[in-house]
C-alpha positions as CSV (number, residue, x, y, z in Angstrom):
1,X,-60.5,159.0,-91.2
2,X,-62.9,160.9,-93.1
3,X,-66.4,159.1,-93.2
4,X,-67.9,159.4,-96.8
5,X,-70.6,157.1,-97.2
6,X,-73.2,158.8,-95.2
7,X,-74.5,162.3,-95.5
8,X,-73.7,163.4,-91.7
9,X,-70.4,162.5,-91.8
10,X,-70.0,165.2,-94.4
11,X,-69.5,169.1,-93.1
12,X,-72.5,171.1,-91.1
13,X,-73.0,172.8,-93.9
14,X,-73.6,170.3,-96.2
15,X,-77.2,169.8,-94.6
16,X,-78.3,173.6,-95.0
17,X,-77.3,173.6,-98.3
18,X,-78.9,170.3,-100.0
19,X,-82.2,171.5,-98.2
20,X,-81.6,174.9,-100.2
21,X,-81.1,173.6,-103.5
22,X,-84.1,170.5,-103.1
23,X,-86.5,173.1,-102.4
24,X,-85.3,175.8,-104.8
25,X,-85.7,172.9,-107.6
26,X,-88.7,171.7,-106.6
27,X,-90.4,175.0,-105.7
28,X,-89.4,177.4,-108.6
29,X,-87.1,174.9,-111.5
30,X,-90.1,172.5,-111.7
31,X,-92.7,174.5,-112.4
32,X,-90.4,176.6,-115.3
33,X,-89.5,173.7,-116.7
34,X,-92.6,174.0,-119.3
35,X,-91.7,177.1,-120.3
36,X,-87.8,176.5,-120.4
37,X,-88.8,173.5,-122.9
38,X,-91.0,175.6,-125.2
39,X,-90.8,176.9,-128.5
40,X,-90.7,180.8,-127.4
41,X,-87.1,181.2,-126.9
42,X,-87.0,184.5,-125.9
43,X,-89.7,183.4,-122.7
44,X,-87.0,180.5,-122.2
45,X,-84.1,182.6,-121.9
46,X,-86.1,185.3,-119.9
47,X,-87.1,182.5,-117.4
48,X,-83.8,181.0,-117.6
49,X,-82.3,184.4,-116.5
50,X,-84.7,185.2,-113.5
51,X,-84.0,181.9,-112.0
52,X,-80.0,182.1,-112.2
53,X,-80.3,185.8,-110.8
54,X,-82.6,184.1,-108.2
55,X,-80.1,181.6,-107.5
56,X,-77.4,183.9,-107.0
57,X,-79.4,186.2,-104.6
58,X,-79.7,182.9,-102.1
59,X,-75.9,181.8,-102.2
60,X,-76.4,178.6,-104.3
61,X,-74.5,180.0,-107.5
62,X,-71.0,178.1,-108.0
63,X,-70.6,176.2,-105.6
64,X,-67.8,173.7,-106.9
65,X,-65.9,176.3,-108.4
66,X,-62.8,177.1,-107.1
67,X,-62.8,180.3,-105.0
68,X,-60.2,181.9,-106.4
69,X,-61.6,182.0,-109.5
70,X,-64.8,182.9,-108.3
71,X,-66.8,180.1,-107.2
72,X,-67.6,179.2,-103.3
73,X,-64.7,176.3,-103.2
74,X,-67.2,173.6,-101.8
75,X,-65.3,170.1,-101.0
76,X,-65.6,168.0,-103.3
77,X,-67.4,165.4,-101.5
78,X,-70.1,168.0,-100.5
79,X,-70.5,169.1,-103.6
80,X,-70.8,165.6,-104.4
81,X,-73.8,165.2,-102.6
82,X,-74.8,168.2,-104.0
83,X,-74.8,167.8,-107.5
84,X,-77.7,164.7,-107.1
85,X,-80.0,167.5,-106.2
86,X,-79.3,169.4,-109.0
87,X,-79.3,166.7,-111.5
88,X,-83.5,166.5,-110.4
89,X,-83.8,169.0,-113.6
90,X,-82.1,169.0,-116.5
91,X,-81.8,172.8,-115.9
92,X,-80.0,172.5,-112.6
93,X,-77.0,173.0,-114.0
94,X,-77.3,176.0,-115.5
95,X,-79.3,177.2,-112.9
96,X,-76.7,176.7,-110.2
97,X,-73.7,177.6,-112.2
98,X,-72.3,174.0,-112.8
99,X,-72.7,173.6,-116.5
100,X,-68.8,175.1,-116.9
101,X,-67.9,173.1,-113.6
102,X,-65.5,170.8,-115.8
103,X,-63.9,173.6,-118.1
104,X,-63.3,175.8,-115.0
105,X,-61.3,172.8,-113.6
106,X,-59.6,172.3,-117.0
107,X,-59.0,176.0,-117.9
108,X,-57.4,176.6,-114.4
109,X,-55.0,173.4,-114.7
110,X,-54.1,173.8,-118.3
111,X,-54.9,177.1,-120.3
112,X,-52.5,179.7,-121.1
113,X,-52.2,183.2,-118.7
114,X,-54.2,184.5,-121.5
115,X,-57.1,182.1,-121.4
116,X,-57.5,182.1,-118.1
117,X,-57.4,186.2,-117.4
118,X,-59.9,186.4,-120.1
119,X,-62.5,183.3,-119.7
120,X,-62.0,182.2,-115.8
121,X,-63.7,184.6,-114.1
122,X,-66.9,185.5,-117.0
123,X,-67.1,182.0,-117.1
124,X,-67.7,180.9,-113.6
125,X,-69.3,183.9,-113.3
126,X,-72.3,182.6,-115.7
127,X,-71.6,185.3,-118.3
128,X,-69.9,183.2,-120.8
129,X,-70.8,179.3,-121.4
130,X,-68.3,176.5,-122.6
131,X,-68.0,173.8,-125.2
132,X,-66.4,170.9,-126.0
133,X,-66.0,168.7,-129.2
134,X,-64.8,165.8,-129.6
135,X,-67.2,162.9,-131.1
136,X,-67.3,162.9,-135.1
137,X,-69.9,161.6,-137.2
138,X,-67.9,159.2,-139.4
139,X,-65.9,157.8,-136.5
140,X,-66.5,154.8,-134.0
141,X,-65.8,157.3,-131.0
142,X,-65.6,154.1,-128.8
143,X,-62.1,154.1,-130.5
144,X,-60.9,157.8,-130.2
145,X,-57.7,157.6,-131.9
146,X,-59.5,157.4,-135.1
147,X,-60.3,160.7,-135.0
148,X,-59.5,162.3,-138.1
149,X,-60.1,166.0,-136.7
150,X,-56.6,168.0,-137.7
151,X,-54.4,171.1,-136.7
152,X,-51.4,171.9,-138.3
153,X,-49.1,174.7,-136.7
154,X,-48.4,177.5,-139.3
155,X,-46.1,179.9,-138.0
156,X,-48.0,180.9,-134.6
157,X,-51.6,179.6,-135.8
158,X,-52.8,176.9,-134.9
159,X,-55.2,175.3,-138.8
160,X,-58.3,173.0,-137.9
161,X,-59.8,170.9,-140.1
162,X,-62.4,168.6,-139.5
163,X,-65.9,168.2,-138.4
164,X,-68.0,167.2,-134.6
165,X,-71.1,166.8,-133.6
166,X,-73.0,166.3,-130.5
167,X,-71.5,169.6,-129.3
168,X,-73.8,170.9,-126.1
169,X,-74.4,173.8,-126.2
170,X,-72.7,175.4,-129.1
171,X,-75.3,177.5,-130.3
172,X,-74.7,179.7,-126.5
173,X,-71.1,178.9,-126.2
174,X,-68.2,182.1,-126.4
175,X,-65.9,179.0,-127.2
176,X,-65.3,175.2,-128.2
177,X,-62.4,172.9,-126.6
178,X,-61.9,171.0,-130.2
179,X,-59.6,167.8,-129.7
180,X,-57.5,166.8,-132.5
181,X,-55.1,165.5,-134.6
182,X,-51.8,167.6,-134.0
183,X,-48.9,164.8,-134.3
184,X,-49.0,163.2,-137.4
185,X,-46.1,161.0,-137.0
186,X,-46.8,159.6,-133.9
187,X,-49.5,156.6,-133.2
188,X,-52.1,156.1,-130.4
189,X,-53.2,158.8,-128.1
190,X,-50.2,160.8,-128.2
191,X,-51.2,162.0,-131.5
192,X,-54.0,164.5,-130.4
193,X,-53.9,167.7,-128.7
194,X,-56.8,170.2,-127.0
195,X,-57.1,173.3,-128.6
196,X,-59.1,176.2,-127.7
197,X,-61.7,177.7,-130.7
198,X,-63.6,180.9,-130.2
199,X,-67.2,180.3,-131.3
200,X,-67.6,184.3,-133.7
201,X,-64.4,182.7,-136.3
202,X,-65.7,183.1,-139.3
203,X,-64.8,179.5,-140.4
204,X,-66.6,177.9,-137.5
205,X,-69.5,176.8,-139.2
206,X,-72.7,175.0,-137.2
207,X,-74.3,173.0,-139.5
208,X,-77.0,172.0,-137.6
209,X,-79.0,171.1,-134.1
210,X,-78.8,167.0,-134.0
211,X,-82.4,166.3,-132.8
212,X,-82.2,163.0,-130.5
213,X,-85.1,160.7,-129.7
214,X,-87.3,163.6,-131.0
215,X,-85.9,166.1,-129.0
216,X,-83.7,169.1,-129.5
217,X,-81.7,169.1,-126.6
218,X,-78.9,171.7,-127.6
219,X,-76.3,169.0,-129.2
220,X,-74.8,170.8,-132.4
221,X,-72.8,169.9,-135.5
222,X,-70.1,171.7,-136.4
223,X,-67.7,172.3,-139.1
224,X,-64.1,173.3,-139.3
225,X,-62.9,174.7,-142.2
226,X,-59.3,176.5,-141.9
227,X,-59.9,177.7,-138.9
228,X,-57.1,179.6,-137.3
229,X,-55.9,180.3,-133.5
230,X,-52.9,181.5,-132.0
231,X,-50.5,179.3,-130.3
232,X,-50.8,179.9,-127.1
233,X,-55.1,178.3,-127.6
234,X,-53.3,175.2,-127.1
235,X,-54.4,173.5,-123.9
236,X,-51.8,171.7,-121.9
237,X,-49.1,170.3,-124.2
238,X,-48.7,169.0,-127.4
239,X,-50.2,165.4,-127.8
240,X,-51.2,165.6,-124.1
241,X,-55.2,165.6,-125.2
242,X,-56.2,162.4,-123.8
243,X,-54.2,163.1,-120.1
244,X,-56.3,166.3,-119.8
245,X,-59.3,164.5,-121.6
246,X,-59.4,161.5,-118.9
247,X,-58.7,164.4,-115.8
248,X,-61.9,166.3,-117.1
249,X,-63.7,163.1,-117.3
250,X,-62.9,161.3,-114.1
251,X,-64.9,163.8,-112.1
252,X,-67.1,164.7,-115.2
253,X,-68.4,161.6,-114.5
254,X,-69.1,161.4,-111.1
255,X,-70.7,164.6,-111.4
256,X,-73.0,162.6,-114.3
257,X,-74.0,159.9,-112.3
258,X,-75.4,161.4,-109.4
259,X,-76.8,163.9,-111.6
260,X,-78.5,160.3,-112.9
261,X,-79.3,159.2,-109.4
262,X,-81.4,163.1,-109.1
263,X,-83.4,162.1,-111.8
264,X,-83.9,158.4,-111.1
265,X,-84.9,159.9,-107.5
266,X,-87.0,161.9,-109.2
267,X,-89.0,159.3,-111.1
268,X,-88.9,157.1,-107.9
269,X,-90.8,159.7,-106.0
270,X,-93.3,160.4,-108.7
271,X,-93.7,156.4,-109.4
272,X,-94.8,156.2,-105.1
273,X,-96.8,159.0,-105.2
274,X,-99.0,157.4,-108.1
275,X,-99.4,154.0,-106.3
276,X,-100.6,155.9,-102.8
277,X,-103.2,158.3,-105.5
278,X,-104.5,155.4,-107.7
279,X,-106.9,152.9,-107.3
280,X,-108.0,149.8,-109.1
281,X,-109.5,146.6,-108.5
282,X,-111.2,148.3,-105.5
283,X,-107.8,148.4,-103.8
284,X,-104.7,151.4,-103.6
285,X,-102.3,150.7,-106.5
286,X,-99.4,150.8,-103.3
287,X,-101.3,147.2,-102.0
288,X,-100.5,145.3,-105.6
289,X,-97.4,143.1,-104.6
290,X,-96.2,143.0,-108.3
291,X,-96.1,146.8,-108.1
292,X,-94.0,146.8,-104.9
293,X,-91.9,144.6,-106.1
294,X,-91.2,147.6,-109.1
295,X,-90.7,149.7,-105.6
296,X,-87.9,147.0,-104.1
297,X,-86.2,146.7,-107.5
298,X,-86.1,151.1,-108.2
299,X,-85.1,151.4,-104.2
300,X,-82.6,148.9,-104.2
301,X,-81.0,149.5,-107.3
302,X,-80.9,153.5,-106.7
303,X,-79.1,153.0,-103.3
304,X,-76.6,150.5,-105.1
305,X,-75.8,153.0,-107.7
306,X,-75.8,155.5,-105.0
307,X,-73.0,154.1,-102.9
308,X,-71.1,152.4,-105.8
309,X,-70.9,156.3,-107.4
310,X,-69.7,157.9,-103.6
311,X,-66.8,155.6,-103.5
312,X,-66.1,156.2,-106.6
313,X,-66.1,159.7,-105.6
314,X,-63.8,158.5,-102.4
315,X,-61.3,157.8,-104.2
316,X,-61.0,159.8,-106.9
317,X,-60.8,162.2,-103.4
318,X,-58.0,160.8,-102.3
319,X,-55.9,161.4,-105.5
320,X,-56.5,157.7,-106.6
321,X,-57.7,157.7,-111.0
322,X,-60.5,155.0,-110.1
323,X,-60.5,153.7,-113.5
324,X,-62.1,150.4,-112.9
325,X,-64.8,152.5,-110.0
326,X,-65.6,154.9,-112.5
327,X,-66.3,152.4,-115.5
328,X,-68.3,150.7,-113.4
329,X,-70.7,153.2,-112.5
330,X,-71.0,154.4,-116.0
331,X,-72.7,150.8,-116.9
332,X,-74.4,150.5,-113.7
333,X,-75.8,154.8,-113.6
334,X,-77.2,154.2,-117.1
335,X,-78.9,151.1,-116.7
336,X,-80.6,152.0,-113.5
337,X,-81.8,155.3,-114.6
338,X,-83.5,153.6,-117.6
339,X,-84.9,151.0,-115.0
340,X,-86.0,152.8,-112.9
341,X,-87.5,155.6,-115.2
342,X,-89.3,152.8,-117.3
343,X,-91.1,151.5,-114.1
344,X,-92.4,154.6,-113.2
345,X,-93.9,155.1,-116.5
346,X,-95.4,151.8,-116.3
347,X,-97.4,152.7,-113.1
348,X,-98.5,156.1,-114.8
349,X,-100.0,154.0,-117.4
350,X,-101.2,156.2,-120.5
351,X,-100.5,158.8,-119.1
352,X,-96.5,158.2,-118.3
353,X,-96.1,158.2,-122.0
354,X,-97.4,162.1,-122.4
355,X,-95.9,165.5,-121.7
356,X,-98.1,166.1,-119.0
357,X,-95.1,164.8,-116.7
358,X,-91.6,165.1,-117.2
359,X,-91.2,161.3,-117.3
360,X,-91.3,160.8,-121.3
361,X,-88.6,163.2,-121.8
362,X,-86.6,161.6,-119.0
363,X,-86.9,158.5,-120.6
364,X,-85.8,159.2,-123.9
365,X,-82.5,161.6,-122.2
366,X,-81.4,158.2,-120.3
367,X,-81.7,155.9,-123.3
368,X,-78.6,158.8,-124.2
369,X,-76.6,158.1,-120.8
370,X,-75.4,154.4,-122.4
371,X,-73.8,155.8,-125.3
372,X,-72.3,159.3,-124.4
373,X,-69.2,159.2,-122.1
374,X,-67.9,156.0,-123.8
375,X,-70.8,153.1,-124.7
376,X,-71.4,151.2,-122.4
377,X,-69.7,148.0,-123.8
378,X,-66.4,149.7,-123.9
379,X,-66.7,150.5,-119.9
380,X,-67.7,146.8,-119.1
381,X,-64.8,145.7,-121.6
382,X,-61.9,148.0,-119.9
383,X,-63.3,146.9,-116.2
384,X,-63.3,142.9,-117.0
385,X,-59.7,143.5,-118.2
386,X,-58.3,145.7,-115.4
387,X,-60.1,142.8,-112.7
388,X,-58.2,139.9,-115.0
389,X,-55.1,141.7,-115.3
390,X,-54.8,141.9,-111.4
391,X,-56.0,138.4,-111.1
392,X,-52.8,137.3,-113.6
393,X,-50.7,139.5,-111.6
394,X,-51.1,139.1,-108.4
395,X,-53.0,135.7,-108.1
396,X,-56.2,134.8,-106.9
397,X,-56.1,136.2,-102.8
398,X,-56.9,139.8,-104.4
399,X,-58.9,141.2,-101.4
400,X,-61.2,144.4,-102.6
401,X,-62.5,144.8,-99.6
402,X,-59.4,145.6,-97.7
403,X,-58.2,147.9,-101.6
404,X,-61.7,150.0,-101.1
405,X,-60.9,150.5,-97.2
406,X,-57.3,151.5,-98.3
407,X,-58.4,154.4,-99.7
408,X,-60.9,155.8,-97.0
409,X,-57.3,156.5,-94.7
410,X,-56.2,160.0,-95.6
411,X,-56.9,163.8,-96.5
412,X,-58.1,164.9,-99.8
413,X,-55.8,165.4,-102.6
414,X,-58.4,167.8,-104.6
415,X,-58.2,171.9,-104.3
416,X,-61.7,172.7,-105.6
């Protein structure tokens, strides 16, 4: 049986690693970030470039990708582990080469011959960067077959109509995965299809950068307007959207939440260094009970989220959709990341709420984690039912501690 719940169960080099990345992030992402947030793009992207070079010197670029495609094939698991580090900064990702983790996996499972010759390799590669579109600004995307998003096949074109927003990364991307409407006489999720949309057509419009709680964190409205593709852009099968949509996702987010857990670590380590530097009251900030008890609550709740997310993880390992694992941490990430966040802006004091740390911005990106992915009330909606439905089925001697140990027995079911 392979232990997953503790970090030396997990391969030697999974040690080495997480050490490389943690210091790399603290050492040179940290102190970039200032510049990588500031107006002077050109200084961003220059910065952004030296530290992804820098990256790739050490052995630290790709390292969930697939190796055949050009990554460093790390276990999922590991990389598991992994990916908390780099969710510290919200630049990890691009410096280590996981922004185009999920695409890479997609693209290899379900693009055409052609797609894959001429995207795979650039994109793990860090040359080219990915997007994907699905929200809409008139739709309630907690229902997703509403979306009105259409592509009609004319001849051997593929015709999208339609608009999306909260596209990431758009304005850098060589293409867009747009989901849409491609079966109109057929109900439900088997209506849509994913279709692939290089970013130069000259009826792919971006209409504008969405700023959110103030900032302008690369989400992008775009517009549709007759835009045409060749067949063969068409991802997977027709009406098959959704399938690939929930196989991206399932990983996708995992890979979010312990991104979350990087940055409530973060703000955990920053909220104890403040209580050890601060004094009032003639006494260290750390001696205040009330203020442990905001140490108990972040600790406890970070190492819940924590091991909720890696068995999660488990069994999504072992081949198993976790559904009802991976709607739970949804709920459970976002709300501890806000938590904890908030507290440590509360010991900070006046100075929590400026840009003199990276807490403000924190704050307001985590207020984003309950919505995106599916709000939160949909999650705790489809996880009450799938708990009920096995309670009507199966009657009331369900034991989930025996299902969760189940899962633990057996080899990995995932190639990357």
């Amino acid at each position: 049986m392979r232990e997953t719940s503790e970090p030396q169960a997990l391969s030697s080099s999974w040690l080495e690693i997480h050490r490389k990345v943690k210091q790399f992030t603290e050492e040179r992402i940290y102190p970039a970030e200032a510049i990588l947030q500031g107006p002077d793009q050109h200084l961003a992207k220059q910065a952004l470039t030296q530290l992804i070079n820098e990256a790739k010197s050490e052995g630290l670029w790709a390292l969930g990708h697939a190796r055949e495609i050009g990554g460093q094939g790390m276990p999922f698991m590991d990389y598991v582990y992994i990916n908390e580090v780099i969710g510290r900064s919200e630049y990890g990702q691009l410096v280590f080469g996981s922004y185009s983790l999920q695409d890479s996996i997609m693209l290899q499972q379900y693009a055409s011959d052609k797609w894959k010759n001429d995207f795979l390799t650039p994109l793990v590669a860090g040359d080219i960067y990915p997007s994907f579109a699905m929200t809409e600004p008139d739709v309630a995307s907690s229902d997703p077959t509403q979306l009105k998003t259409t592509a009609t096949l004319d001849g051997d074109q593929w015709v999208i109509n339609g608009r999306k927003w909260f596209i990431t990364g758009a304005h850098m991307a060589t293409y867009t995965t747009v989901m849409c409407r491609t079966e109109m006489d057929v109900s439900g999720h088997r209506a849509f299809s994913m279709i692939v949309v290089p970013t130069d057509h000259e009826n792919y419009k971006v209409v504008r950068e969405t700023p959110v709680l103030g900032i302008n964190g690369g989400h992008f409205e775009v517009e549709f307007n007759n835009v045409r593709v060749p067949v063969e852009n068409l991802l997977g099968g027709r009406g098959e959207g959704f399938v690939i949509a929930q196989k991206r996702l399932g990983p996708g987010r995992i890979f979010h939440c312990m991104r979350w857990l990087g940055q409530a670590q973060r703000a955990f380590d920053l909220m104890c260094e403040r209580l050890h530097q601060r004094q009032a009251f003639g006494d260290s900030l750390a001696n205040k009970q009330l203020l442990q008890k905001y140490v108990f609550d972040s600790y406890s709740e970070i190492q819940s989220c924590r091991h909720l997310t890696l068995q999660a993880a488990n069994r999504i390992d072992k081949g198993d959709a976790a559904r009802l694992e991976i709607g739970m941490i949804k709920v459970v990430g976002a709300s501890m990341l806000h938590n904890v966040i908030d507290r440590a802006i509360q010991v900070y004091g006046a100075k929590g709420l400026t840009d003199d740390l990276p807490l403000g911005r924190m704050y307001r990106h985590a207020r984003e984690a309950r919505i995106y992915d599916g709000p939160d009330e949909v999650h705790v909606q489809s996880v009450a039912k799938q708990i009920l439905k096995r309670y009507r089925d199966d009657g009331p001697g369900i034991d989930f501690a025996e299902r969760d140990a189940e899962i633990m027995v057996g080899e990995s079911s995932l190639g990357y």
